[in-house]
N, C-alpha and C positions, 0 to 999 in steps of 0.2 A: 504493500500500500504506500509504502515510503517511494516519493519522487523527487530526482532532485530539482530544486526551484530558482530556476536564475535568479538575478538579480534584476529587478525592474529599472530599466533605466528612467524609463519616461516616469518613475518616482523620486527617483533621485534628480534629475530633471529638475521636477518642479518646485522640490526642497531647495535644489542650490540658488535656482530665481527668488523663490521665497525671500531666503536668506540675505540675498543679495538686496532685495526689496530692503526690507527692516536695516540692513547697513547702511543704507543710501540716505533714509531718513530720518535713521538716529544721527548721521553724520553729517546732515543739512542741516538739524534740530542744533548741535553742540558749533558748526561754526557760527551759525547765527546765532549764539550764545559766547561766542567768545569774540565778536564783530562787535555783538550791543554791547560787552563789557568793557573791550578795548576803546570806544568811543564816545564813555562815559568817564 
């Protein structure tokens, strides 16, 4: 009954987008937090 089970790419895939998402906007979030503070 045991089969072996690739690996899903198009899972991993959407993880690494994901991911990349959430980097992009914590990293938009922290310059424009470090833009307002520099300029205050």
């Amino acid at each position: 009954m045991e089969e072996p089970h690739p690996k899903p790419k198009g899972t991993i895939a959407v993880l690494l987008i994901f991911a990349a998402i959430i980097v992009l906007l914590w990293g938009g979030v922290y310059l424009a937090l470090l833009l307002r503070g520099a300029t205050q």
